[in-house]
N, C-alpha and C positions, 0 to 999 in steps of 0.2 A: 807236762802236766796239763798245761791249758788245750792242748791237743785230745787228751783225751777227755777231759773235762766235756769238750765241746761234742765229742763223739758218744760222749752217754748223754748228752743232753740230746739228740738225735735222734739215738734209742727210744731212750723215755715219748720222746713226742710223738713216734709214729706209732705209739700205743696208746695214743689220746682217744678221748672221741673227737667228734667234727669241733662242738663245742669247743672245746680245750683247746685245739691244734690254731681254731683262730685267734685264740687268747695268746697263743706262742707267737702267729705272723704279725699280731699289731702292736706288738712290745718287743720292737728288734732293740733295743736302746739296753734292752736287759742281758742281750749278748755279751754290747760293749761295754756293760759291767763287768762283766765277766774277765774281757781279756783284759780292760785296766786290775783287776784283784789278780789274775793273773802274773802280772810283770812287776808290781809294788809289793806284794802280799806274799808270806808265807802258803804253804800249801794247805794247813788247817783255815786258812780266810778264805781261802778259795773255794774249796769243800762246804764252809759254813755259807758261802754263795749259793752256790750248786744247789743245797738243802731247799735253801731259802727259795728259789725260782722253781724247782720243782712244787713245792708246797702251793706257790701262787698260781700256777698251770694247772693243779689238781682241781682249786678251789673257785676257779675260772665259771662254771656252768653255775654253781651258786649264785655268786657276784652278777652274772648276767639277770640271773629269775628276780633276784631281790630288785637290779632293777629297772624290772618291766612293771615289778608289782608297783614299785612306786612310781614309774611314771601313770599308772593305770589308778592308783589315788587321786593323783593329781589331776587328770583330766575327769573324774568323775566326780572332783569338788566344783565348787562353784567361787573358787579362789583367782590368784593369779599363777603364771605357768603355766596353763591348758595349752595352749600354742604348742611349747617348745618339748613338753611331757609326747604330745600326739606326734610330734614329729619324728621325736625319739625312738617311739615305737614303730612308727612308720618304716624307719632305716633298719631296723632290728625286724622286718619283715613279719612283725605282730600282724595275727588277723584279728580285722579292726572289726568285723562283725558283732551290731549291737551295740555298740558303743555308746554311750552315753556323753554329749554334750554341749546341752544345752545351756543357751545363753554367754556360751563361751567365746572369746575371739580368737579368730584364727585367719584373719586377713593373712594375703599371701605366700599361704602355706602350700608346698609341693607336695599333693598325695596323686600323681597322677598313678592310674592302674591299682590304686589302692580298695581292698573289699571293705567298701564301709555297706554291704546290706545290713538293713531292718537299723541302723542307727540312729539314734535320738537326737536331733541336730535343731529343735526348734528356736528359734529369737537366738542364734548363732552370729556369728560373721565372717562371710568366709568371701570379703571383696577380694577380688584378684587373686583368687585363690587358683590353682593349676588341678583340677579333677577329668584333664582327659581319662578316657577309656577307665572311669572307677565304673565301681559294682554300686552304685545306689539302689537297688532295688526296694523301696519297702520303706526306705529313707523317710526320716522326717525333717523334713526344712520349714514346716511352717510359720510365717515370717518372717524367716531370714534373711540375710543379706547377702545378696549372692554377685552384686554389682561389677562387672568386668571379669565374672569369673568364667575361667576356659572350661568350659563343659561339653567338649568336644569327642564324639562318638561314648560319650557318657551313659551307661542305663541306668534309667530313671523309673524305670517301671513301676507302675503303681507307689510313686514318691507323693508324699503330701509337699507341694509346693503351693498349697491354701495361702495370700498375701505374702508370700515373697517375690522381694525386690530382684529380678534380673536385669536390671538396667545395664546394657554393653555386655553381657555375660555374650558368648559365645559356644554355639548349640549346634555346630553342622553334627550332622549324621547322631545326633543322641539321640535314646529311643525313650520317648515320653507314652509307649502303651498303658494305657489305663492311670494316669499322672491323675494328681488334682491341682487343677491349674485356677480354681477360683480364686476369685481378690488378686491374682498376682500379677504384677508389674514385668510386659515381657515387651513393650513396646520399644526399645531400643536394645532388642537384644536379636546377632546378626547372625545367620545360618540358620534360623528358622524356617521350616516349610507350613505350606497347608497339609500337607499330609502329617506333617507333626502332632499337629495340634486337633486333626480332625480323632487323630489317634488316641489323644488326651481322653481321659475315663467321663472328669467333670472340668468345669468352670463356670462363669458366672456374667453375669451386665457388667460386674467389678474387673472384668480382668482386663487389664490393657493390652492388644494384639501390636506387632511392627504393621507399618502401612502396607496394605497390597493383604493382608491374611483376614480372614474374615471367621468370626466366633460360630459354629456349629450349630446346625439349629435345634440340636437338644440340648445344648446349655441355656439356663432359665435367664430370663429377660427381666429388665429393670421393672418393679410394681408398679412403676409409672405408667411405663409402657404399654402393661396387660389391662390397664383401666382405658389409657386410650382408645385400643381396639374391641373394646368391650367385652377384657375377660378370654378372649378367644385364640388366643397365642400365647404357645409355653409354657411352661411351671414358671413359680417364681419364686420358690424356697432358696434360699445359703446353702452352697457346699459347700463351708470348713466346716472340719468337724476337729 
């Protein structure tokens, strides 16, 4: 009986979708239900098993949506659980495009190769956070904290990183084309080049460079400065916007 039992339940699953079929592989534990109701159990207990696990295999792709939707509340409050909600969806291969979340912590959270473009991420925290090779493109960090964070071969492309803190983050090979790098704190932050930074869209007298890189001379110079020379060097407007 538990022989065949086991051979419709076989059946049944290779006529799952993808969905369902991984709801079968990460509940082996519901097998060896199975074969203890088998060897204790009448053959109507067994049967009434049988019902039972197929019913929770059908209903698998539901149970999944209902919960992304609520990890996707969760990180789109301004509560606690943001963290472990994003991470959730992270593993569950959610694209993370647009996201919203702000003011949220998320100190060393793993999304590395995760598509967070055009996400809201301002007055965030995301210290020691693992963002190799994500999709930031469009990103908002501005003034976050992005302190020891791996932002390694990272796109950043046209990110607002207006007064955010990189302090020790780490930047080989990210690509900061057209970035807003005003107010932001990049002076102890390692794998920076000049060509990075010359790449950078804006910045400001505010931004802190590592030693050896030098600020662009179409980024706007301190008001001090422009009255020293009388007026005659650079703009001198704020890029955050």
């Amino acid at each position: 009986m538990f022989r065949e039992a086991m051979n419709a339940i076989a059946t049944r699953v290779r006529g799952f979708s993808a969905a369902q079929r991984g709801c079968a592989y990460v509940a082996p534990g519901l097998l060896k239900v199975l074969e203890f109701a088998g060897k204790v159990a009448p053959s109507i207990t067994l049967l009434t098993v049988l019902v039972g696990v197929m019913s929770w295999l059908s209903e698998c792709p539901q149970r999944r949506a209902n919960r992304i939707n609520g990890d996707w509340s969760v990180v789109n409050s301004n509560g606690g659980g943001r963290r472990a909600a994003l991470e959730d969806l992270y593993k569950r291969k959610v694209d993370l495009r647009g996201l919203y979340g702000e003011g949220g912590f998320f100190g060393s959270i793993d999304l590395h190769c995760a598509k967070l473009a055009w996400a809201k991420l301002n007055d965030s925290n995301f210290e020691a956070a693992n963002l190799q090779h994500a999709d930031l493109r469009d990103a908002h960090f501005q003034r976050a904290r992005l302190t020891g964070a791996n932002l390694t071969a990272a796109n950043l492309t046209r990110a607002n990183l207006c007064e955010a803190v990189l302090t020790g983050a780490t930047l080989d090979h990210a690509v900061l084309t057209g970035a807003d790098l005003g107010g932001s704190d990049l002076s102890r932050a390692s794998g920076l080049t000049q060509m990075q930074v010359d790449a950078a869209g804006r910045g400001d007298w505010n931004t802190k460079l590592p030693a050896g890189i030098i600020a662009p001379k179409s980024w706007p110079v301190s008001p001090r400065l422009r009255v020293w020379f009388g007026g005659v060097i650079g703009p001198t407007e704020t890029v955050c916007r």
